[in-house]
Backbone as a ProteinNet text record, in pm:
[ID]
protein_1_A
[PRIMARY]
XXXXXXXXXXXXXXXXXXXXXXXXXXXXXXXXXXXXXXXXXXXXXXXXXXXXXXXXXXXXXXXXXXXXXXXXXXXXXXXXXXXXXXXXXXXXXXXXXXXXXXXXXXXXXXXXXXXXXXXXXXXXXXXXXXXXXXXXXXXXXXXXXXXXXXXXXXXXXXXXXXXXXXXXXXXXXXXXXXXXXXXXXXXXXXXXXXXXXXXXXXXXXXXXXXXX
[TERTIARY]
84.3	0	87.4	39.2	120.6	0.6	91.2	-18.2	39.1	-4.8	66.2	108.1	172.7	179	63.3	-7.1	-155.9	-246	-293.7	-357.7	-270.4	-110.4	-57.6	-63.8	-41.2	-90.2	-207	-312.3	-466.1	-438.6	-417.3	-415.4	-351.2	-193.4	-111.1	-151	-226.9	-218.5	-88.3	20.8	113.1	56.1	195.2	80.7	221.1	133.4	232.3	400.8	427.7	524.6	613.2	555.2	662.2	666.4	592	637.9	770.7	727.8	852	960.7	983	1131.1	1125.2	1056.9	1088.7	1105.7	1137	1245.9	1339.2	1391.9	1471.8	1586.5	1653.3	1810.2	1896.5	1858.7	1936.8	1980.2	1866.7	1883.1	1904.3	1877.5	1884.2	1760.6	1728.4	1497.2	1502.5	1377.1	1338.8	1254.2	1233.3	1157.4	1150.3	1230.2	1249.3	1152.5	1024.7	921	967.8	902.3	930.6	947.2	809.6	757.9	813.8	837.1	875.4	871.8	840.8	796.4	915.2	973.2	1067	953.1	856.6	765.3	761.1	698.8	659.8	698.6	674.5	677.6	557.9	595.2	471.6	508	407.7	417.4	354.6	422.2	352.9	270.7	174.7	106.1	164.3	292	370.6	419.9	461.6	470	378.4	259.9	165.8	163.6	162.4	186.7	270.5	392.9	491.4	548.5	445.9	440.1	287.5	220.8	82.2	202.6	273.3	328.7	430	478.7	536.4	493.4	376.4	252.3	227.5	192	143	288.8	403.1	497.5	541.3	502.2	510.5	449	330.5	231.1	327.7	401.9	492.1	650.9	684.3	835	888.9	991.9	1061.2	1124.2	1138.7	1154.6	1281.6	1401.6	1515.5	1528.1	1415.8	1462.8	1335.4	1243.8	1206.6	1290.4	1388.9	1504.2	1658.6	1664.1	1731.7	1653	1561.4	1482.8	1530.6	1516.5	1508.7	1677.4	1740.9	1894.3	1943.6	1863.1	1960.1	1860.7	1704.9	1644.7	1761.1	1785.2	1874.3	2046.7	2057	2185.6	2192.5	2075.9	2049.8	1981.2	2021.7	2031	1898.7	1808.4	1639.2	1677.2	1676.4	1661.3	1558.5	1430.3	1338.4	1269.7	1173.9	1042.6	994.6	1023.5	982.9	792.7	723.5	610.9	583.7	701.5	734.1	744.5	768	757.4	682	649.4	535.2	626.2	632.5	678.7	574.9	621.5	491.8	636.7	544	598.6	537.8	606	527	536.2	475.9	445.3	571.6	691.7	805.6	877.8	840.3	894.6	1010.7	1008.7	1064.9	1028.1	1130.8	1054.4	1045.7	999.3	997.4	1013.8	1053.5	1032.7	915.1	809.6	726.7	712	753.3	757.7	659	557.1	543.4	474.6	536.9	492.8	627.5	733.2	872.7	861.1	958.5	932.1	1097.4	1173.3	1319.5	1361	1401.1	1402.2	1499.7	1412.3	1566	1578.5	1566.4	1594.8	1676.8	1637.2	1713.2	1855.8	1814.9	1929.7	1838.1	1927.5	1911.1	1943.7	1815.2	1862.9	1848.7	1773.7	1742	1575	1580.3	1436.7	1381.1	1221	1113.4	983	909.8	800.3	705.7	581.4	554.5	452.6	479	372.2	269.8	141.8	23.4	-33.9	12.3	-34.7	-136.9	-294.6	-325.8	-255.1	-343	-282.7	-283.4	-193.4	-177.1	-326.1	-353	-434.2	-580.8	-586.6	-669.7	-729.7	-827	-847.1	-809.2	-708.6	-649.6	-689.3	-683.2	-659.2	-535	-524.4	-378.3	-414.2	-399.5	-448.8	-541	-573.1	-705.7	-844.2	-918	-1036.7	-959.2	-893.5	-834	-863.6	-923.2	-946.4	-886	-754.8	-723.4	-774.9	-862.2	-933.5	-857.7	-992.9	-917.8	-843.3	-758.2	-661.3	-735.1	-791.4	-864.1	-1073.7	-1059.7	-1187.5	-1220.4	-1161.7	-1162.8	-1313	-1412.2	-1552.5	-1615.6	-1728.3	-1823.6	-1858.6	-1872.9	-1890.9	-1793.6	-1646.3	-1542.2	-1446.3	-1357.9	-1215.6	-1095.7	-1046	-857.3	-846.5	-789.5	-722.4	-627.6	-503.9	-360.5	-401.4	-455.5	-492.5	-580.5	-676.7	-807	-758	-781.9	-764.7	-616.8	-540.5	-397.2	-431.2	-513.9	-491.8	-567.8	-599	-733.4	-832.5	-877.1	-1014.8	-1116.1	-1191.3	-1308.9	-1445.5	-1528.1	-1688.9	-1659.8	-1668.4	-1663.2	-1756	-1673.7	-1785.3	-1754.4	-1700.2	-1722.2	-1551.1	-1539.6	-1380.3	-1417.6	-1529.7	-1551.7	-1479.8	-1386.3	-1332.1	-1376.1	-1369.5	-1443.6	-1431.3	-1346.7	-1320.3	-1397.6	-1430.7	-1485.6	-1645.6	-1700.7	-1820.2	-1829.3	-1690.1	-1713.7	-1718.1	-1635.6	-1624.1	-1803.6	-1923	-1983.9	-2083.8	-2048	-2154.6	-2129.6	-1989.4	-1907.3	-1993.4	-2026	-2061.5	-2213.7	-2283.2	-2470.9	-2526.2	-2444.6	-2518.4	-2564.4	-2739.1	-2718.3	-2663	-2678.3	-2622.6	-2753.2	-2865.1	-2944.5	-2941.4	-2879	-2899.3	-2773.1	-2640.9	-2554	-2539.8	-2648.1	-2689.3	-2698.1	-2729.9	-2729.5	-2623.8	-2516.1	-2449.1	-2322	-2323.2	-2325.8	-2410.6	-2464.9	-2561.9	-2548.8	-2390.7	-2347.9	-2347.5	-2332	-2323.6	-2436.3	-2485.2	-2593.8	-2591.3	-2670.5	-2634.1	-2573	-2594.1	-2460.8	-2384.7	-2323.8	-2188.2	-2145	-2222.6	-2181	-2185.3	-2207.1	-2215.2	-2090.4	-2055.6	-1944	-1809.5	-1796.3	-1714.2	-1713.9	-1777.5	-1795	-1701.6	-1754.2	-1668.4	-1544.5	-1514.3	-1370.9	-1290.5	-1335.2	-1304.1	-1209.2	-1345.2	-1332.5	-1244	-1200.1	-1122.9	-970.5	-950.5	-823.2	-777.3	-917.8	-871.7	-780.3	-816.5	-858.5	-645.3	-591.9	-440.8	-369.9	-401.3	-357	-340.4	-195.7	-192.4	-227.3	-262.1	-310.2	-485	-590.4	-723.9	-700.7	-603.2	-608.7	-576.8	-525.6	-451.4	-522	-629.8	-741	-836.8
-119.4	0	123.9	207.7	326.8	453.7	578.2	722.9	819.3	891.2	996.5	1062.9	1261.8	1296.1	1333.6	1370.7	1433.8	1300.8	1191.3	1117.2	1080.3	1055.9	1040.6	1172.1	1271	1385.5	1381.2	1346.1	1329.5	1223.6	1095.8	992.7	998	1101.1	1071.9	1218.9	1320.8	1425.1	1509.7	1500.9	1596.5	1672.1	1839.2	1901.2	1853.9	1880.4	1834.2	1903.7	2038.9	2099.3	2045.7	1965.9	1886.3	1748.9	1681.2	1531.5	1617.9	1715.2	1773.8	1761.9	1847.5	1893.8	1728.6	1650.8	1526.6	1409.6	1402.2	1293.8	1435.2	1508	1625.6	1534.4	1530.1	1470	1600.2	1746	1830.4	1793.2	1770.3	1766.1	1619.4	1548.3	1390.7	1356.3	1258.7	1274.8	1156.1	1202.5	1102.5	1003.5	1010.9	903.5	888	858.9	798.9	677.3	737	681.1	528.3	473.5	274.6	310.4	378.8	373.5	545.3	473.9	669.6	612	708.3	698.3	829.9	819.4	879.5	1076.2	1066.1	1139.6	1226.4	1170.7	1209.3	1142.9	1179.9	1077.3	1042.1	873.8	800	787.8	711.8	639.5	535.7	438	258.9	303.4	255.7	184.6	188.2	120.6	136.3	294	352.1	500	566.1	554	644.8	619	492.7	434.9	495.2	524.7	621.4	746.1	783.4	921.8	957.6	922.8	901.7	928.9	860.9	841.4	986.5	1034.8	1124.7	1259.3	1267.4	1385	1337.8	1211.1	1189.9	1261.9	1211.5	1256.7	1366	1461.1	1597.6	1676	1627.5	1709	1783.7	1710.3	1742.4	1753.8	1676.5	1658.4	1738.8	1819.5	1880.4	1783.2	1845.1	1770.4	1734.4	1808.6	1767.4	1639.1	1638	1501.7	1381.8	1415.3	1301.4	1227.5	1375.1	1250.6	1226.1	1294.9	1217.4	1062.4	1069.6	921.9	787.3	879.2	773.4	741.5	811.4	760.7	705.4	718.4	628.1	497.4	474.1	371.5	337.2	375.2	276.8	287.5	310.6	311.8	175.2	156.7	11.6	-142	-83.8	-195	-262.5	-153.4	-175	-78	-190.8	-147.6	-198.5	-201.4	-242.4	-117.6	-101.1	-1.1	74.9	230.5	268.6	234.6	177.3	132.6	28.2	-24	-216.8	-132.2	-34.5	-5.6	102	103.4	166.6	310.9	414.9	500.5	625.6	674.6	739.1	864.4	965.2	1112.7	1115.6	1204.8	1260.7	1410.6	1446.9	1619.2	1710.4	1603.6	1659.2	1671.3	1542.4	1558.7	1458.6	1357.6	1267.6	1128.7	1050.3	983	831.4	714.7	575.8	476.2	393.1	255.9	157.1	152.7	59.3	-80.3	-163.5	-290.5	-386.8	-470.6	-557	-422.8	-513.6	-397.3	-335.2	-325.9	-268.1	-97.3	-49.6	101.7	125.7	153.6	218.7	342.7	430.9	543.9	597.3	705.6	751.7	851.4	918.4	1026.7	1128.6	1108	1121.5	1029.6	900.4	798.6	674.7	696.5	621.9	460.8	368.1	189.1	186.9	316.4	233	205.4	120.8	79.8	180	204.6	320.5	296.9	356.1	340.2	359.5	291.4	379.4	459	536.2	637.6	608.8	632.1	569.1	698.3	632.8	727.7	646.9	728.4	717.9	571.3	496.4	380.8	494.8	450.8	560.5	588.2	456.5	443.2	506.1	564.2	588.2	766.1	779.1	968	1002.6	1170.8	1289.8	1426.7	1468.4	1624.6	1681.3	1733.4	1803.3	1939.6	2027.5	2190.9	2254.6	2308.2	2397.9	2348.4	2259.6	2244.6	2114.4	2045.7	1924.9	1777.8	1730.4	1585.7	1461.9	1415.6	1357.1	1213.7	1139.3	1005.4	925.6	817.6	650.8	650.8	580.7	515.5	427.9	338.1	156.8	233.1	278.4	347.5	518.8	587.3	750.1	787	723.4	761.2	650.7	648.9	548.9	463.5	492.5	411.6	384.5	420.4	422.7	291.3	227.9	169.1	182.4	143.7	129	-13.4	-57	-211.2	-233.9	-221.1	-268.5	-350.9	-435	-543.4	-557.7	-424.1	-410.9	-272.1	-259.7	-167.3	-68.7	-184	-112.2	-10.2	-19.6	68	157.8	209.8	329.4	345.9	440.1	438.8	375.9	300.6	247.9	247.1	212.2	178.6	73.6	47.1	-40.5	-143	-253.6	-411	-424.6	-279	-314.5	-307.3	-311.2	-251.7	-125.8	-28.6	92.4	181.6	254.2	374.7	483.7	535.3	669.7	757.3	780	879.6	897.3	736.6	710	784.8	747.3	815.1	946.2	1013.2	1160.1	1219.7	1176.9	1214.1	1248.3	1094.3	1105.4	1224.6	1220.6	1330.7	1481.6	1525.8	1629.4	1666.1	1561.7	1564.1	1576.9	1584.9	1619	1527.7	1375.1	1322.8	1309.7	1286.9	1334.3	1176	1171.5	1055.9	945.4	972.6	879.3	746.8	860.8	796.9	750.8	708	689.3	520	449.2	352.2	285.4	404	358.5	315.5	366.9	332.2	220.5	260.1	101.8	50	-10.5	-77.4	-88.8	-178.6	-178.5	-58.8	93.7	217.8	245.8	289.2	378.6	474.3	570.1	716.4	811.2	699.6	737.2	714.5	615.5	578.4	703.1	725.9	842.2	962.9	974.1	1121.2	1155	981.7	984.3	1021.9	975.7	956.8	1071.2	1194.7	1297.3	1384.7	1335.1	1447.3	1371.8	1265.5	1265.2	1299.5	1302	1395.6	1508	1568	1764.8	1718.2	1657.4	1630.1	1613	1566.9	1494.2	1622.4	1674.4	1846.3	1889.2	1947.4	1979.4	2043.4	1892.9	1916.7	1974.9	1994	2039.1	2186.8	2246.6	2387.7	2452.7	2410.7	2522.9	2506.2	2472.1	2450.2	2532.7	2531	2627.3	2788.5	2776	2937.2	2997.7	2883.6	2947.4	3037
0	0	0	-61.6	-13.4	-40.4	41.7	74.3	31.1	-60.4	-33.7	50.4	63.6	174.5	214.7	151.6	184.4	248.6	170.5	284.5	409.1	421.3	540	643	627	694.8	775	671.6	704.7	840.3	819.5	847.1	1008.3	1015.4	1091.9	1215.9	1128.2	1213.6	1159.4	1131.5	1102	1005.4	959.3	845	755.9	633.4	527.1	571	587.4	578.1	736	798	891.1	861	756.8	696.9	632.6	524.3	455.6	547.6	656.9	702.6	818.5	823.3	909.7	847.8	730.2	656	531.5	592	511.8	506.1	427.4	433.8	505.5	505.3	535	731.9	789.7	958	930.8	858.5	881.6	921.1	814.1	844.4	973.9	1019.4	1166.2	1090.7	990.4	935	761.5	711.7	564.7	510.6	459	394.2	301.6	338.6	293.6	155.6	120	-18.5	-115.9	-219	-244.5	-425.6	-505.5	-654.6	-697.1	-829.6	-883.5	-877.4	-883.4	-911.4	-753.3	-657.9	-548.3	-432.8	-286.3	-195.3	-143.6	-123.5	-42.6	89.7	110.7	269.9	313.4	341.4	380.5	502.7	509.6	649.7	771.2	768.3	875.5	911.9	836.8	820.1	902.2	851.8	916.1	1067.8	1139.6	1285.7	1341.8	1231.5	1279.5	1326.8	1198.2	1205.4	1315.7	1323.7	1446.5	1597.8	1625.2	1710.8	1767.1	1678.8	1667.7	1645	1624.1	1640.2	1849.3	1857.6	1959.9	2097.4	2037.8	2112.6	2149.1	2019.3	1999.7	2129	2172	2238.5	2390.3	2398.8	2538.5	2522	2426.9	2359	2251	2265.2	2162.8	2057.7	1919.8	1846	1886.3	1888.4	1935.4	2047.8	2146.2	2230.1	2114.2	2033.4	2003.6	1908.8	1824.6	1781	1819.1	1950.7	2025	2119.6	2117.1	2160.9	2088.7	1943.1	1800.1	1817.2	1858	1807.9	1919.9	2068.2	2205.4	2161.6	2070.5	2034.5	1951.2	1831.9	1763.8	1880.3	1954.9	1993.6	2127	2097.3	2239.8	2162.2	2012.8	1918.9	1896.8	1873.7	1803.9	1707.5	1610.4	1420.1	1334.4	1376.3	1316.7	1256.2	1223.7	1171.6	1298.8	1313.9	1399.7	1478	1378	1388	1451.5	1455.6	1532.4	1706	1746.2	1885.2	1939.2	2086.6	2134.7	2212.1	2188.7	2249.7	2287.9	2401.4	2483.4	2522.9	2577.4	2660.6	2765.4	2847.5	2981.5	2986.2	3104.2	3083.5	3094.3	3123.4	3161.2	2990.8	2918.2	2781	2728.4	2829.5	2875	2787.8	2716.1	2612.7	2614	2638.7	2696	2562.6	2561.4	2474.9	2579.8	2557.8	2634.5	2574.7	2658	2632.5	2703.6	2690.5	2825.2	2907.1	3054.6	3113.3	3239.7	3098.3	3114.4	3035.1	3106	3027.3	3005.2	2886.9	2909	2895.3	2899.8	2920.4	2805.5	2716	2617.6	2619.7	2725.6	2717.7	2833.8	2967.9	3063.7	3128.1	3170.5	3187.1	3064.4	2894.7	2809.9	2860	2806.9	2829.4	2950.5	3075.9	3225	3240.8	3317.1	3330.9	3452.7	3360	3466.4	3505	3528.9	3545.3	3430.6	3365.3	3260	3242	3171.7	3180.1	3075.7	3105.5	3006.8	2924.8	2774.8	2715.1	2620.5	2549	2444	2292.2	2271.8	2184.3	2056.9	1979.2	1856.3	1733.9	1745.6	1639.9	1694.9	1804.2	1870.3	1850.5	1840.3	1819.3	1906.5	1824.5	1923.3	1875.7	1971.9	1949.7	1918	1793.9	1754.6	1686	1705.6	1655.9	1690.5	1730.4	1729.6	1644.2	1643.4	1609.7	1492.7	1529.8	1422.5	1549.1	1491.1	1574.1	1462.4	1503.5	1409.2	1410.6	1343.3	1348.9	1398.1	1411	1414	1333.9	1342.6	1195.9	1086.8	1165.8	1115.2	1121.8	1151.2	1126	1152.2	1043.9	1028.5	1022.3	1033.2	992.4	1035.8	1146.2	1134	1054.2	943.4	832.7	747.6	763.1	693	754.1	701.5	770.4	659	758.3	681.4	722.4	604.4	636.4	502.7	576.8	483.5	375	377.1	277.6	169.2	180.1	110.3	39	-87.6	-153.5	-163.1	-110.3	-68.6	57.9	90.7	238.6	214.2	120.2	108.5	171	266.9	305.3	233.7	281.3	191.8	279.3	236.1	278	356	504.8	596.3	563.1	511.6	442.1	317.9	229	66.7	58.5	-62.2	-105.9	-186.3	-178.7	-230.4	-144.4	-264.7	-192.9	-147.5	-84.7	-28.6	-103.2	-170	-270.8	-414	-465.6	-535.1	-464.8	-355.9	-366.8	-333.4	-225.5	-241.2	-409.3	-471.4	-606.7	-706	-600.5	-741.3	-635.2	-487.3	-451.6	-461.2	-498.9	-560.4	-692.2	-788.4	-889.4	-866.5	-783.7	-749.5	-735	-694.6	-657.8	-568.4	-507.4	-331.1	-299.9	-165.5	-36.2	-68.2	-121.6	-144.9	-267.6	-306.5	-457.2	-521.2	-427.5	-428.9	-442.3	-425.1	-410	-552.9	-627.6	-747.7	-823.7	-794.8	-855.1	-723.4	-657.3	-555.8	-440.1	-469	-412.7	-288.5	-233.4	-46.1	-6.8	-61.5	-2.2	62.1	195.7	247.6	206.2	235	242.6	355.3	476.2	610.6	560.2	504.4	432.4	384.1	273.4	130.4	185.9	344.4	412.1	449.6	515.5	587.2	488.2	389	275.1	265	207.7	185.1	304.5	383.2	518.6	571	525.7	532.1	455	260.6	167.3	179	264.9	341.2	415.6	523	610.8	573.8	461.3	396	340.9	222.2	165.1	270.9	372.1	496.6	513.2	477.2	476.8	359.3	237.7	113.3	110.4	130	171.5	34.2	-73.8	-175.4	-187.7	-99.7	-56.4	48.2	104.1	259.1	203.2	99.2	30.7	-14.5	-86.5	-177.5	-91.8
[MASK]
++++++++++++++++++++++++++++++++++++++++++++++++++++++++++++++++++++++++++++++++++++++++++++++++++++++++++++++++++++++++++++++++++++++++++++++++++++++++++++++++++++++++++++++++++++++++++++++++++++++++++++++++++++

């Protein structure tokens, strides 16, 4: 599967212009996208977990210790997918590897064991901006899900493999939410509401919709 930056934005909570400078080669990116096209950059599934996490970390943590976190993580010899681990903050800004129900510390005394602090599961809704509620991950809309496996990862109609986009597109075009049916049958018109306002939601990150 892969996302652009705009549905990963959507997806992760970051705004586009800090995916930009947070895989920059200039500072050294905190996160270098799986997926990337000669054209544009993507972002795997795993990515977005990643980048979720790192919005989530943000809320109390300077960027400087979240990637100093990332480098005493790789410096205690975890080299997997930043998505393969659970990392949490506290109000102090203080950054954990949670394991089990072990916590290690990377940021004050790096590789010692703490207490842990309970944060929010990533995939879980947050508050990030002023009037931005960034969704479920696996379900952005009542009637919506994400699943790696179905449609490459695209939002779709929760039950169908219809993309959401596909029906914001035909209600863009006048069709109402009723009659959306017509042209797929598994769609409700909660569905085709929902689709619609996650649409707006996704726009929502595209800084030339915000310029206009």
């Amino acid at each position: 599967m892969a996302y652009t930056a705009k549905m990963a934005a959507a997806l992760s909570g970051a705004t586009i212009s800090q995916l930009r400078h947070w895989r920059s080669a200039r500072t050294g990116p905190l996160l270098a996208p799986e997926v990337s096209a000669a054209s544009r950059v993507v972002y795997s599934f795993r990515d977005v977990l990643a980048l979720r996490t790192f919005v989530r970390l943000r809320e109390n943590a300077s960027l400087q210790k979240v990637r100093a976190a990332i480098g005493n993580l790789r410096g205690i010899g975890e080299a997997d997918h930043l998505a393969s681990y659970s990392l949490v903050s506290d109000r102090t800004g203080n950054i954990q590897l949670v394991s089990g129900n072990e916590a290690v510390d990377l940021i004050s005394k790096p590789g010692q064991l703490q207490l842990i602090v309970v944060m929010g599961d990533v995939i879980e809704p947050f508050a990030v901006r002023a009037g931005v509620l960034v969704p479920h991950l696996l379900r952005p809309r009542p009637r919506l899900a994400v699943d790696p496996e179905t449609q490459g990862g695209t939002p779709v109609i929760a039950g169908t493999r219809v993309p959401y986009d596909a029906v914001a597109g035909l209600m863009r075009d006048g069709v109402i939410a009723d009659q959306v049916t017509n042209y797929y049958p598994s769609v409700t018109a909660a569905a085709a509401d929902d689709a619609l306002d996650f649409a707006r939601y996704v726009e929502s990150y595209d800084p030339a919709s915000r310029a206009a």
